[in-house]
C-alpha positions as CSV (number, residue, x, y, z in Angstrom):
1,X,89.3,80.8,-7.1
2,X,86.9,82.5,-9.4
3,X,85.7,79.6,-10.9
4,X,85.7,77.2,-7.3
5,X,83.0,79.8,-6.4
6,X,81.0,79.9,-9.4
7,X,80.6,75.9,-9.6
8,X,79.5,76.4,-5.6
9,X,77.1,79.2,-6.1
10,X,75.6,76.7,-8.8
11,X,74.7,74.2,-6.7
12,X,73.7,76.4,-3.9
13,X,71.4,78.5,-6.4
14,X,70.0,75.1,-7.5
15,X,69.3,73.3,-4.1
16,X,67.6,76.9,-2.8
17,X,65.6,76.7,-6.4
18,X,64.9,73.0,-5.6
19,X,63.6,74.1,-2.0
20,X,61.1,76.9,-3.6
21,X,59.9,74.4,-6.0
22,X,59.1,71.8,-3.6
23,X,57.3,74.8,-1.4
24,X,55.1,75.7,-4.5
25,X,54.1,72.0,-5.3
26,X,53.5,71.3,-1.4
27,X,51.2,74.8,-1.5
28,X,49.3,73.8,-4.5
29,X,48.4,70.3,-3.4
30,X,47.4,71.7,0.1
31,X,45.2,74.3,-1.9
32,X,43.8,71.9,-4.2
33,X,42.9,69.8,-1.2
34,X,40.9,72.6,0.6
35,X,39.5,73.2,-2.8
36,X,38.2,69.6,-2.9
37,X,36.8,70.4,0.8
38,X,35.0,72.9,0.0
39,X,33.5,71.9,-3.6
40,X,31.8,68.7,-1.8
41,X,30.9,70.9,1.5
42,X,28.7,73.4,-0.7
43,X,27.2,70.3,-2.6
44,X,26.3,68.4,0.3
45,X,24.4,71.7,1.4
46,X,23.1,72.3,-2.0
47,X,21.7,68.3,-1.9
48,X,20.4,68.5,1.4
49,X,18.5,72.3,0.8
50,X,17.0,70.4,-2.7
51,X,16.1,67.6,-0.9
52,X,14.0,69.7,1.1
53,X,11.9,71.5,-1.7
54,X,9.4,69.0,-3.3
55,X,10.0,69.8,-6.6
56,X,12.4,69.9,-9.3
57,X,11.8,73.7,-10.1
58,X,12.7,74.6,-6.7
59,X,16.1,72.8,-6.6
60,X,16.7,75.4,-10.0
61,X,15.9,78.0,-8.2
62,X,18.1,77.5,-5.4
63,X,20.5,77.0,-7.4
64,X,20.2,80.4,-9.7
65,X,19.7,82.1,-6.4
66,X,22.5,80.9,-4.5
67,X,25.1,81.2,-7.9
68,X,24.1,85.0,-8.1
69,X,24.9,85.3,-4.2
70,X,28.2,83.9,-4.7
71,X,29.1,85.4,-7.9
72,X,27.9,89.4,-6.3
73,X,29.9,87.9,-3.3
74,X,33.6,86.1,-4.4
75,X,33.6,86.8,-7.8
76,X,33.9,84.4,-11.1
77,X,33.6,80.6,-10.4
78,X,30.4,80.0,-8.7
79,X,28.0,79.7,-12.1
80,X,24.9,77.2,-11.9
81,X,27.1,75.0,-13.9
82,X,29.8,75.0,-11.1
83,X,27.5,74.3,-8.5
84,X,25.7,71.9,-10.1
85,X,28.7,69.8,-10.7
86,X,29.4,70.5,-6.7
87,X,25.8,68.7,-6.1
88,X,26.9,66.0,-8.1
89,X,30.6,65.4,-6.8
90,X,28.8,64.9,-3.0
91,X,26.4,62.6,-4.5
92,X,29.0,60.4,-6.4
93,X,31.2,60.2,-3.0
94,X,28.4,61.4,0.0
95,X,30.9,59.8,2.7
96,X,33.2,62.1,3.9
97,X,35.9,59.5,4.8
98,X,35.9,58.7,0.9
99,X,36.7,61.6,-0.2
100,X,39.4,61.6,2.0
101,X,40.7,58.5,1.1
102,X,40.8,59.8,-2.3
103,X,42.3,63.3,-1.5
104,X,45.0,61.0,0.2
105,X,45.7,59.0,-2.8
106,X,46.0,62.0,-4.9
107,X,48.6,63.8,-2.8
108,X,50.5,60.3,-3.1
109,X,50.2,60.1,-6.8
110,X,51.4,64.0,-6.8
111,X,54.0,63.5,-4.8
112,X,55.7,60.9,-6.4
C-alpha cells in the first residue's frame, strides 16, 4: 500500500509542478508583452516630442532630461541608452497593428 501511494503522489506532485510551470511561462510572456507595449509607447512619445524641437541638440536633451526623471522615479532601466533604443524600436515598426502582429507571433513561437 505504501508504495501504490508513493507512485500516485509522483504523478500528482508532477501534474501540480507541470500546472505552476505552465502559470510561470504564461506570466512571463504576458509580462514581456506589456513590456513590449510600453517600450514602443515611450518611443513613440520620445519621436513625436523630438520631432517637435528643431534641432538635434534638443532631441539630447530631452532625452537626458526625461532618463534622469525616470531613473529618480522607477529606478534602474531607463538610461539614455534605453530610451534611445525605445525611439528607435517605434521608428522600425511605427504601426501599432505591427507590433502586434509581431507580439502575436512571438507568443506562438513561445508557446510551442
Amino acid at each position: 500500500m505504501k508504495n501504490l501511494t508513493s507512485v500516485n503522489n509522483h504523478g500528482f506532485t508532477h501534474e501540480v509542478m507541470q500546472l505552476i510551470h505552465a502559470a510561470k511561462q504564461r506570466a512571463a510572456i504576458a509580462v514581456n508583452a506589456e513590456l513590449t507595449l510600453l517600450y514602443w509607447q515611450v518611443g513613440q512619445r520620445i519621436r513625436q516630442e523630438v520631432l517637435n524641437g528643431e534641432r538635434a541638440d534638443y532631441g539630447k536633451q530631452v532625452i537626458a532630461n526625461l532618463s534622469k526623471a525616470l531613473t529618480e522615479q522607477f529606478g534602474k532601466g531607463w538610461g539614455k541608452t534605453q530610451l534611445n533604443y525605445c525611439a528607435k524600436f517605434a521608428e522600425v515598426f511605427p504601426n501599432l497593428e505591427i507590433l502586434h502582429a509581431l507580439r502575436g507571433q512571438l507568443i506562438a513561437l513561445k508557446l510551442n
